[in-house]
C-alpha positions as CSV (number, residue, x, y, z in Angstrom):
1,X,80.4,244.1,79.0
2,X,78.9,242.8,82.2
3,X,75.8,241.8,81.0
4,X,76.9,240.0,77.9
5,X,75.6,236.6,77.6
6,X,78.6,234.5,79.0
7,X,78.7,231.7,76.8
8,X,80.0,234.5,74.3
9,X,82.9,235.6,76.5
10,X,86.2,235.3,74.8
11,X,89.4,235.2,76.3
12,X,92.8,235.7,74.2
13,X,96.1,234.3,75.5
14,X,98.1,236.6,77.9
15,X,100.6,238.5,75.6
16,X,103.9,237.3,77.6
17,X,107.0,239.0,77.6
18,X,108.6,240.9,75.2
19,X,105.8,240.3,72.6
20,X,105.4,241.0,69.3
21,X,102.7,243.8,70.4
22,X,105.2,245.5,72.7
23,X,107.9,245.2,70.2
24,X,106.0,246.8,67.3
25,X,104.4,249.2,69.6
26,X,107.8,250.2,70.4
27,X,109.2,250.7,67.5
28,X,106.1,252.5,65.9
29,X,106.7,255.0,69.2
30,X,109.7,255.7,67.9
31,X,108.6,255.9,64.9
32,X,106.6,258.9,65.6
33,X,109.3,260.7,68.1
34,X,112.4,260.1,65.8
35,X,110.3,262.1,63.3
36,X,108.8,264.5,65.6
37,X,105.7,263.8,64.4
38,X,102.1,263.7,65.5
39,X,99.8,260.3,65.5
40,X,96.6,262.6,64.5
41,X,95.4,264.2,61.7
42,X,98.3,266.1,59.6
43,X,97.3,269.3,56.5
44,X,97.3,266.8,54.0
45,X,94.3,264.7,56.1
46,X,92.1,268.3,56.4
47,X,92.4,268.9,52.6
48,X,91.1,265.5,52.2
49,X,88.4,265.9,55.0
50,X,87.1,269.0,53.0
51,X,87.3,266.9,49.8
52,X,85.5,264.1,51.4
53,X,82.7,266.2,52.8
54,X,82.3,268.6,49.5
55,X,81.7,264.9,47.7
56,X,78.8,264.6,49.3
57,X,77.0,268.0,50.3
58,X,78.2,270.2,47.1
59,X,75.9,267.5,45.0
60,X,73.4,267.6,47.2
61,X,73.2,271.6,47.7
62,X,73.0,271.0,43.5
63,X,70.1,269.1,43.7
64,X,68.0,271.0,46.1
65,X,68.6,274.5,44.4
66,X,66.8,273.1,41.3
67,X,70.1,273.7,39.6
68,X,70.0,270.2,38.3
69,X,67.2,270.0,36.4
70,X,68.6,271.0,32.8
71,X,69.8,267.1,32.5
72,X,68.1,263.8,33.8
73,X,72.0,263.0,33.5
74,X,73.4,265.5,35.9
75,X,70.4,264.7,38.6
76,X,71.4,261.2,38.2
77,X,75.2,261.5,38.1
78,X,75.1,263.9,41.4
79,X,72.8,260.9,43.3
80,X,76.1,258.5,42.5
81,X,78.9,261.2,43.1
82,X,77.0,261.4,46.6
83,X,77.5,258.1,47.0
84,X,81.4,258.3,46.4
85,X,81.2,260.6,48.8
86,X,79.6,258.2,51.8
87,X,82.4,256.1,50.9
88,X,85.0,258.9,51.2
89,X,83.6,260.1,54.4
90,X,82.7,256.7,55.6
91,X,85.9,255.7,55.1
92,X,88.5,258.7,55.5
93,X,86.5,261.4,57.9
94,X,83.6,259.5,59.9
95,X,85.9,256.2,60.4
96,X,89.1,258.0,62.0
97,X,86.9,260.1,64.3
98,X,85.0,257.2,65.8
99,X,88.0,255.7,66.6
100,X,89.6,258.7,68.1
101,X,92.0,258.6,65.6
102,X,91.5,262.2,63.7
103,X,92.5,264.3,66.9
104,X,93.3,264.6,70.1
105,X,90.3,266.8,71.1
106,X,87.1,264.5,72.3
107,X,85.0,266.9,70.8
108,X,86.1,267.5,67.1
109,X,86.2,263.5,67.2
110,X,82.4,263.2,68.6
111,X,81.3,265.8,65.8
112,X,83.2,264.8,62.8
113,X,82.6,261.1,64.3
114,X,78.5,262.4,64.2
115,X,78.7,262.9,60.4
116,X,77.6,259.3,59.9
117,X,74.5,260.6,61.7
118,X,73.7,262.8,58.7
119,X,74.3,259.8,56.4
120,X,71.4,257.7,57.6
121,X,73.4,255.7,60.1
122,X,73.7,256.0,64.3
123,X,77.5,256.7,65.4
124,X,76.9,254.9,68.9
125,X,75.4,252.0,66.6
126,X,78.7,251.6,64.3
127,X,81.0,252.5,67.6
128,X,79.6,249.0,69.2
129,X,79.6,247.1,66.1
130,X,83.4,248.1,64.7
131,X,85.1,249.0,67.6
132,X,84.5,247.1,70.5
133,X,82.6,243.5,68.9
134,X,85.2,243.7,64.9
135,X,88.1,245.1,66.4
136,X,88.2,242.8,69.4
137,X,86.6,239.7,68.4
138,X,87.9,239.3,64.3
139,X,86.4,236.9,62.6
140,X,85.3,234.8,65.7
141,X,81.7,233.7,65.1
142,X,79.1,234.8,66.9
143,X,80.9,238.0,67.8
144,X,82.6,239.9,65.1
145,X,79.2,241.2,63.6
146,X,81.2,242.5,60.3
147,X,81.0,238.9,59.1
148,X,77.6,238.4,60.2
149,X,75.3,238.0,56.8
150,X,72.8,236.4,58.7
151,X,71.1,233.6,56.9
152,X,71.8,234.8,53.4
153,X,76.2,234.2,53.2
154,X,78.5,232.0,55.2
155,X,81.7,233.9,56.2
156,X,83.1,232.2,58.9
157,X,83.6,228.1,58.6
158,X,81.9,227.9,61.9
159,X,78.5,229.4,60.3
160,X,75.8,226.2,59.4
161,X,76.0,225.6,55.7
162,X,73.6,226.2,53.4
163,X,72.6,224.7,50.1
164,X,72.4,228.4,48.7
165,X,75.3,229.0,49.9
166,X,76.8,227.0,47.3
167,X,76.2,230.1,44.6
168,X,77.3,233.1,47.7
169,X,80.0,234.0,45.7
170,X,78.1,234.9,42.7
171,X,74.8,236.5,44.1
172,X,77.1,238.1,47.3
173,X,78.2,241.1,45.5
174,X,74.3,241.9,44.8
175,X,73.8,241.8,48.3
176,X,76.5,243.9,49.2
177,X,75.3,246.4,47.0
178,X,72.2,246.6,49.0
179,X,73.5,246.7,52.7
180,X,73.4,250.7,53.1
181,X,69.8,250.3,52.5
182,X,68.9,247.6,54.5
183,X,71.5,249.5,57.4
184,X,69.2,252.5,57.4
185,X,66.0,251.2,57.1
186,X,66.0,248.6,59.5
187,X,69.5,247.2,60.7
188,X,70.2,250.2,62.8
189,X,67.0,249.4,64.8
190,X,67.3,245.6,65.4
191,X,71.4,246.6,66.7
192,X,70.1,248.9,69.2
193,X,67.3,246.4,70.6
194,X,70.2,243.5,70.5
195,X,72.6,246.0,72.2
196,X,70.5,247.4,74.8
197,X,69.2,243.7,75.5
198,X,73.2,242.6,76.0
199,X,74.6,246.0,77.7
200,X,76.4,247.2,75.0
201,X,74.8,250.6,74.9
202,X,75.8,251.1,77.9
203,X,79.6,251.7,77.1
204,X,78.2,254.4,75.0
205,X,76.6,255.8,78.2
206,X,72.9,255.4,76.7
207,X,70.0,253.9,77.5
208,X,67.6,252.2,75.2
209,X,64.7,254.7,75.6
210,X,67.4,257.5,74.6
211,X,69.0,255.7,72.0
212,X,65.5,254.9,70.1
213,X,64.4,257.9,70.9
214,X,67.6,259.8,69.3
215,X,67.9,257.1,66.5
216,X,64.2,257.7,65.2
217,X,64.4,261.5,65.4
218,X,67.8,261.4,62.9
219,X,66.0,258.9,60.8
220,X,62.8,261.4,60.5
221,X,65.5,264.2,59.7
222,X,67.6,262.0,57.3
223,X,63.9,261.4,55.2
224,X,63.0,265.1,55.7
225,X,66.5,266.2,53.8
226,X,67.6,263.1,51.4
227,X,63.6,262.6,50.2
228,X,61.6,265.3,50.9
229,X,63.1,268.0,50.1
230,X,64.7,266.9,46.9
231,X,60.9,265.8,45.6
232,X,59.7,269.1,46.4
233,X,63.0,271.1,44.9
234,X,65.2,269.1,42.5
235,X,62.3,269.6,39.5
236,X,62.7,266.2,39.4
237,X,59.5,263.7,39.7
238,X,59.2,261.6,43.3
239,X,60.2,258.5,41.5
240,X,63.4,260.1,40.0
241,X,64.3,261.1,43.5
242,X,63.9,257.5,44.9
243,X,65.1,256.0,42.2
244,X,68.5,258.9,42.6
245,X,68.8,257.6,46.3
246,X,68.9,254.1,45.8
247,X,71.2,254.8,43.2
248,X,73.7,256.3,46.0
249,X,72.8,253.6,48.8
250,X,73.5,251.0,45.8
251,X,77.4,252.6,45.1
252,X,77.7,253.2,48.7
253,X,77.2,249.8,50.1
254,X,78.9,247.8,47.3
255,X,82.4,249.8,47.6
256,X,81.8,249.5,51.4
257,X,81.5,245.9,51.2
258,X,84.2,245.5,48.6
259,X,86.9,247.7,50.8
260,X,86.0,246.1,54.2
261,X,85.5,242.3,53.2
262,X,88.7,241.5,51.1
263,X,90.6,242.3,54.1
264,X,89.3,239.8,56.7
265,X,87.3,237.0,54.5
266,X,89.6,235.7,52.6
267,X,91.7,232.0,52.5
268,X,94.8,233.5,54.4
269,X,93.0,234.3,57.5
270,X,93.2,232.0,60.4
271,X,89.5,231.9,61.4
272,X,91.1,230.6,65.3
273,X,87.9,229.8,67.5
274,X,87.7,229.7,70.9
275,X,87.6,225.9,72.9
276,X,85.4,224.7,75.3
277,X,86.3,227.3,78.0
278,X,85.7,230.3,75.6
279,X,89.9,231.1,75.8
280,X,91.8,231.6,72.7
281,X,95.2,229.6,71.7
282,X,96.8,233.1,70.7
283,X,96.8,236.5,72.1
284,X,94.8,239.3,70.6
285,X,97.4,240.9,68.7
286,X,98.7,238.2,67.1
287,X,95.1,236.9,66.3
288,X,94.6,240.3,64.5
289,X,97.6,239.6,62.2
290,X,96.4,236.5,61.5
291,X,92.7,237.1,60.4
292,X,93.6,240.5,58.6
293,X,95.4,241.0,55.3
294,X,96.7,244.7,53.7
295,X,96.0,245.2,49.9
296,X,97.2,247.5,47.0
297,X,100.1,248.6,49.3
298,X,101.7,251.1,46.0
299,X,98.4,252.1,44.9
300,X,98.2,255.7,46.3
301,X,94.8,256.5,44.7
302,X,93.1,253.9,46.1
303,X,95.2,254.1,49.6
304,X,93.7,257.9,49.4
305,X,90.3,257.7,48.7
306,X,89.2,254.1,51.3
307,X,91.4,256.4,54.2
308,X,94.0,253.7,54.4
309,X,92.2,250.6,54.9
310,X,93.9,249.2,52.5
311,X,96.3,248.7,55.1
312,X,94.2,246.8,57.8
313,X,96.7,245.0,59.6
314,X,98.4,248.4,60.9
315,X,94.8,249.7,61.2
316,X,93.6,246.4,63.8
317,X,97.0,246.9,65.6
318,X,97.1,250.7,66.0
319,X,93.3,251.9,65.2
320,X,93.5,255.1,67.3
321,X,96.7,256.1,64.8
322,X,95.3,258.2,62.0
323,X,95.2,256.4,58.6
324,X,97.4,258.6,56.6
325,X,100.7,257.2,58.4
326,X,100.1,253.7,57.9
327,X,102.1,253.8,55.0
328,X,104.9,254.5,56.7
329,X,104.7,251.7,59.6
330,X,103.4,248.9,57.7
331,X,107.2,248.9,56.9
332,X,107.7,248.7,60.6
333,X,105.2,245.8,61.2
334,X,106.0,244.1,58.8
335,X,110.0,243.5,59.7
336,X,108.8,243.2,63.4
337,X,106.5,240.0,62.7
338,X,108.6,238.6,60.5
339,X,111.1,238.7,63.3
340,X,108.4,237.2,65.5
341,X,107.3,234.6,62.1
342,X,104.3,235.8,62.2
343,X,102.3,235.8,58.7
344,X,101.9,239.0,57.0
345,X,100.2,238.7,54.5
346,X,99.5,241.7,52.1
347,X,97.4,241.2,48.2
348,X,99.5,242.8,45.6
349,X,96.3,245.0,43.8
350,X,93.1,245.9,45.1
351,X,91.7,243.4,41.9
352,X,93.5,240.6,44.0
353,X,92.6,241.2,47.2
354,X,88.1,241.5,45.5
355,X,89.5,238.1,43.2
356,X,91.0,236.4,46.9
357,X,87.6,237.2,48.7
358,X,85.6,235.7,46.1
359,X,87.5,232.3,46.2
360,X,87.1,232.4,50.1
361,X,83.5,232.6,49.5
362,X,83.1,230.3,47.3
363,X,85.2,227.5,49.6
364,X,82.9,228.7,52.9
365,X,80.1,228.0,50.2
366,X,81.1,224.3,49.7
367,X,82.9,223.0,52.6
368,X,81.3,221.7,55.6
369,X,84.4,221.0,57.7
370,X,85.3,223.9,60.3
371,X,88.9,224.1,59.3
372,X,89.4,225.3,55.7
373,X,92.8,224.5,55.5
């Protein structure tokens, strides 16, 4: 990240000797040996991926056949099955892979990674935004981009306030339900100018010509399938076909919101910032445990279907470990930072953890102070 803007640097602490991220590390190693046991993708992860995927394209392969034009219901009720399934893949399939977390081979990762690609998104887009900037820099303004509204909601207590901002925790959740949309149609481009202006694209070995040039030709193709085609095969009228896909974007980005926000903007997170020499008081794994929060822990169903990210504090701390084992060493974390004293703090039901990020909006809406405390 050469060519980042400096004043944006951030440093985190040095982790020191036998530190809580070496201990845990350790003992989730062993974890994995003791059991004789892969990191990866298991069976039970490819029935899901096949689940996940058949969400989304059986629906669609419906609607293009013409097979669902016996019921203005059915057209309608494939449009928001579809968008269960961006969440499914989104969550489960696509978010794994792009963290290298589905396989060891580089290349099933990459394609099962490129899925996204086929939902109206840019991998090498989400790769920049959630791996290197959320995963590194949680909940530090003006770098972790997943808390990064813009003008419309204050997440962080370093943000300006706003006088709207006083009502963010009632109009928020329309806005959420909105974000796939706005992601497609124009956030994808503005990220790629940003990157490309800051070097970030580089990391993904692109230029910007390339990346512009490969991002508008998947946008044409994403408009020529999702819009085209099902206006001229559905039976449907165009504006029952629009109306079908903002339907999907609309279920899509609200349970995306809803999954990824409880876990980081809520009143339990630290919100650290750096001080006047861009350095951090703590090191970076002990920052993560202290912005991030797990939820429904003994809800399988849920645990299932958002691809473990219910658990997000094993996720920050061990992201290239497939989701479907961080059931098992959450266990482990947990007794290793308690040793250490370190907060852990987990929501007892998904409700709680949507109830807790509500509040925390609602306080960022109506406090101007930077500590929240």
């Amino acid at each position: 990240m050469a060519e980042i803007v400096k004043k944006q640097i951030v440093k985190f602490a040095p982790k020191g000797d036998d530190s809580f991220y070496d201990t845990v590390k350790h003992k989730v190693n062993e974890y994995f040996l003791a059991n004789n046991i892969s990191p990866y993708s298991n069976s039970k992860m490819y029935v899901k991926t096949v689940v996940m995927l058949s969400m989304y394209f059986v629906p669609y392969v419906v609607l293009v056949t013409g097979l669902a034009s016996v019921s203005i219901w059915l057209f309608y009720g494939l449009w928001l099955l579809m968008g269960l399934g961006i969440v499914g893949i989104g969550t489960s399939v696509m978010h794994d892979s792009n963290h290298g977390a589905y396989t060891e081979n580089k290349a099933v990762n990459n394609l099962l990674g490129g899925v996204l690609n086929l939902l109206g998104g840019y991998a090498p887009n989400w790769k920049i935004q959630h791996n290197i900037l959320h995963h590194t820099y949680t909940n530090i303004e003006g770098l972790d981009e997943d808390i990064d509204a813009g003008k419309g909601l204050r997440m962080t207590p370093e943000r300006p306030l706003k006088p709207h901002h006083k009502y963010q925790h009632i109009y928020a959740w329309g806005l959420y339900c909105l974000m796939n949309l706005y992601w497609i149609v124009a956030k994808d481009y503005k990220l790629l100018f940003r990157y490309g202006k800051n070097g970030l694209l580089q990391k993904q070995k692109l230029t910007l010509r390339r990346a512009l040039i490969e991002l508008s030709l998947l946008k044409v193709l994403y408009v020529a399938y999702i819009i085209v085609l099902p206006i001229m095969f559905s039976g449907f009228a165009w504006y029952h076909v629009v109306a079908g896909i903002v339907a999907m974007h609309i279920v899509a980005g609200f349970s995306l919101a809803a999954i990824f926000q409880p876990a980081h903007v809520v009143e339990t997170s630290d919100y650290s910032a750096p001080n006047d020499e861009r350095k951090m008081e703590n090191n970076w794994a002990i920052h993560q445990v202290m912005n991030t929060a797990d939820f429904a822990p003994d809800n399988k169903l849920v645990s299932w279907f958002i691809g473990g990210l219910n658990f997000q504090i094993e996720h920050h701390l061990f992201p290239h470990i497939c989701h479907v084992h961080y059931p098992k060493i959450a266990k482990i974390v947990a007794n290793v930072a308690a040793d250490y004293n370190l907060p852990y703090q987990v929501m007892p039901t998904f409700r709680s953890a949507l109830v807790a990020h509500g509040k925390m909006l609602k306080k960022l809406g109506s406090s101007e102070t930077h500590s929240l405390s």
